[in-house]
C-alpha positions as CSV (number, residue, x, y, z in Angstrom):
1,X,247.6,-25.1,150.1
2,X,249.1,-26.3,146.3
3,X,249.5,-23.6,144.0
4,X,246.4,-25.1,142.2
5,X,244.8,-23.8,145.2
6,X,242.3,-20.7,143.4
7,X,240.7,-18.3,145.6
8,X,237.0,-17.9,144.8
9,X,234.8,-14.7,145.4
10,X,232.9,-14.2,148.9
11,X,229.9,-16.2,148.9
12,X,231.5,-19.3,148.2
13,X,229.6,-19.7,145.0
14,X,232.2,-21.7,142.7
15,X,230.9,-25.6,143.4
16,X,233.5,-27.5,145.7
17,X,234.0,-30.0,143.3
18,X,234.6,-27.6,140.3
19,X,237.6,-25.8,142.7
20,X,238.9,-29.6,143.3
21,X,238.9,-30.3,139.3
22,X,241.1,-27.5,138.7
23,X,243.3,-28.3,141.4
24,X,243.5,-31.9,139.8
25,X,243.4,-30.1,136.3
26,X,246.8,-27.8,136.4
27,X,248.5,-30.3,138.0
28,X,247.8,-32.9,134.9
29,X,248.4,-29.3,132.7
30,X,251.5,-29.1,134.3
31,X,252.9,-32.6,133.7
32,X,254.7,-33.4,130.2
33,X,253.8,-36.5,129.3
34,X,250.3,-36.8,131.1
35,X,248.6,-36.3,127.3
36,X,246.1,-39.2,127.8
37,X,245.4,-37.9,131.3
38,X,244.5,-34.2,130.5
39,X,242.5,-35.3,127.5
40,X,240.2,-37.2,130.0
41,X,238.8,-33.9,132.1
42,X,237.2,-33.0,128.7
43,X,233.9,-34.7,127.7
44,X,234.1,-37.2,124.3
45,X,232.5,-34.1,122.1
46,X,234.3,-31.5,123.8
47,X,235.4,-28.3,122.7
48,X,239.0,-26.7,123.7
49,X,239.9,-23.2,122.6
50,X,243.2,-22.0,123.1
51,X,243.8,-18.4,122.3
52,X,243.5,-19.0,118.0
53,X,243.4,-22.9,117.9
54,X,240.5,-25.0,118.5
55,X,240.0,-28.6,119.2
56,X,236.7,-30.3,119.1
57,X,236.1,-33.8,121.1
58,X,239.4,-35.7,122.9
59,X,241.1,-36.5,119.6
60,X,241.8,-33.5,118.7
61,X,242.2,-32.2,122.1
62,X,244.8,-35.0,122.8
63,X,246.2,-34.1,119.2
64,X,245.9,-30.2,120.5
65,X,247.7,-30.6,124.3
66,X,250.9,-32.6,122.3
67,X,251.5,-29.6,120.8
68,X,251.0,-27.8,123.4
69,X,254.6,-29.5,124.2
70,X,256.2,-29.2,121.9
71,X,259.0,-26.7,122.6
72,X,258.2,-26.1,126.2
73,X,260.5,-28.1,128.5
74,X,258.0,-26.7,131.9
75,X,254.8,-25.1,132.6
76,X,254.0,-24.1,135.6
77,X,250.0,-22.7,136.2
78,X,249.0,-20.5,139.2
79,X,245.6,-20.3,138.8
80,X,244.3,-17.2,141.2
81,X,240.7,-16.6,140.8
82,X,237.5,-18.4,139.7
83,X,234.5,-16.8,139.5
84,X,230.9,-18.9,139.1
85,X,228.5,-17.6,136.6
86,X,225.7,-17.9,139.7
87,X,225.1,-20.2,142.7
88,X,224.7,-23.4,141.4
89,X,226.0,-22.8,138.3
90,X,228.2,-25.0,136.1
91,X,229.9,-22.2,134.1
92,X,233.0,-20.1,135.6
93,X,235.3,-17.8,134.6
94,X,239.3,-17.9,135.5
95,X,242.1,-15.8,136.1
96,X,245.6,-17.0,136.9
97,X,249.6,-17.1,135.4
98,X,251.7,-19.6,133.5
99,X,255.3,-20.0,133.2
100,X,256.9,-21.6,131.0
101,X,260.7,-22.9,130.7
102,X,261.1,-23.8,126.7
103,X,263.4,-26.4,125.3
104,X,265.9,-24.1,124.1
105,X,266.4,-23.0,127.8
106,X,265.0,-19.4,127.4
107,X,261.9,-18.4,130.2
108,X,258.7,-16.1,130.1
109,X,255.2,-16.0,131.8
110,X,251.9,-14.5,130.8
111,X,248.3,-13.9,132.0
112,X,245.6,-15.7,131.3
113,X,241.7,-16.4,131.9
114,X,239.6,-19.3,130.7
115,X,235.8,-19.9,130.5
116,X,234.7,-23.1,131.3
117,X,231.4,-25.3,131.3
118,X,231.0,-28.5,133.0
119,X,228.4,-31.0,132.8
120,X,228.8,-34.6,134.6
121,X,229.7,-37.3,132.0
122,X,229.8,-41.4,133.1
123,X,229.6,-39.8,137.1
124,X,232.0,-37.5,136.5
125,X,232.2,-33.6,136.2
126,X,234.0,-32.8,132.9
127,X,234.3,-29.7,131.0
128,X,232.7,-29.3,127.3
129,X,234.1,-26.2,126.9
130,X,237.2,-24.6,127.4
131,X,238.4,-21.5,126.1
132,X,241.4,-20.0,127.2
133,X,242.4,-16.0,126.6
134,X,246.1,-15.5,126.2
135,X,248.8,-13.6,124.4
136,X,250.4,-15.6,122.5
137,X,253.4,-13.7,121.3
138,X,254.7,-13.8,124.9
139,X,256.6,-17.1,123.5
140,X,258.7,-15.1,120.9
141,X,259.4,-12.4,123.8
142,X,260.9,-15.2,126.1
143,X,264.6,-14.4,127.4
């Protein structure tokens, strides 16, 4: 099992194919120069929230997830949990970690969680919303 690998309430009610784009997901997250990549699990009019920022459609999400870059060196996700909104349902909520390794050499980690909503886009499942819940001072607390 990858450490993409989220576990997922009893019940089973997270779609299998949502659980896969994650998997597929944090490991594109995960991977410096993979901009083009990441910006393609979001539909064209997308809309990414990331703790105070916000991107809407892949432009500015592509714009966004260089940023995102920036002064990290590594990132490593762990997502842990996903939880679906109902059986059947294309909205979910996530729990998980990140590491990060900045340029400067200094480490730290946080908590996070996410909501997400997918619809399918050219045949394949996308999300049109992210938003992601972190603290964002942990960067200035890295050692």
């Amino acid at each position: 099992m990858s450490q993409y690998t989220a576990k997922v309430p009893s019940g089973d009610l997270v779609k299998p194919e949502i659980r896969s784009f994650y998997e597929s997901f944090y490991a594109v997250s995960d991977t410096p120069d993979a901009h083009e990549k990441y910006a393609t699990f979001f539909t064209q009019n997308a809309r990414l929230i990331m703790a105070s920022n916000e991107a809407n459609g892949r432009d500015e999400i592509l714009s966004m997830r260089k940023g995102m870059w920036e002064k990290v060196a590594k990132r490593s996700h762990k997502p842990e949990k996903i939880f679906s909104f109902g059986l059947g349902s294309n909205e979910v909520m996530l729990y998980g970690t990140v590491d990060y390794e900045l340029k400067d050499g200094k480490k730290t980690g946080v908590e996070w969680s996410a909501r997400a909503r997918f619809v399918d886009e050219d045949g394949a499942l996308k999300m049109e919303l992210y938003q992601v819940y972190l603290d964002t001072a942990a960067m200035s607390r890295a050692k």
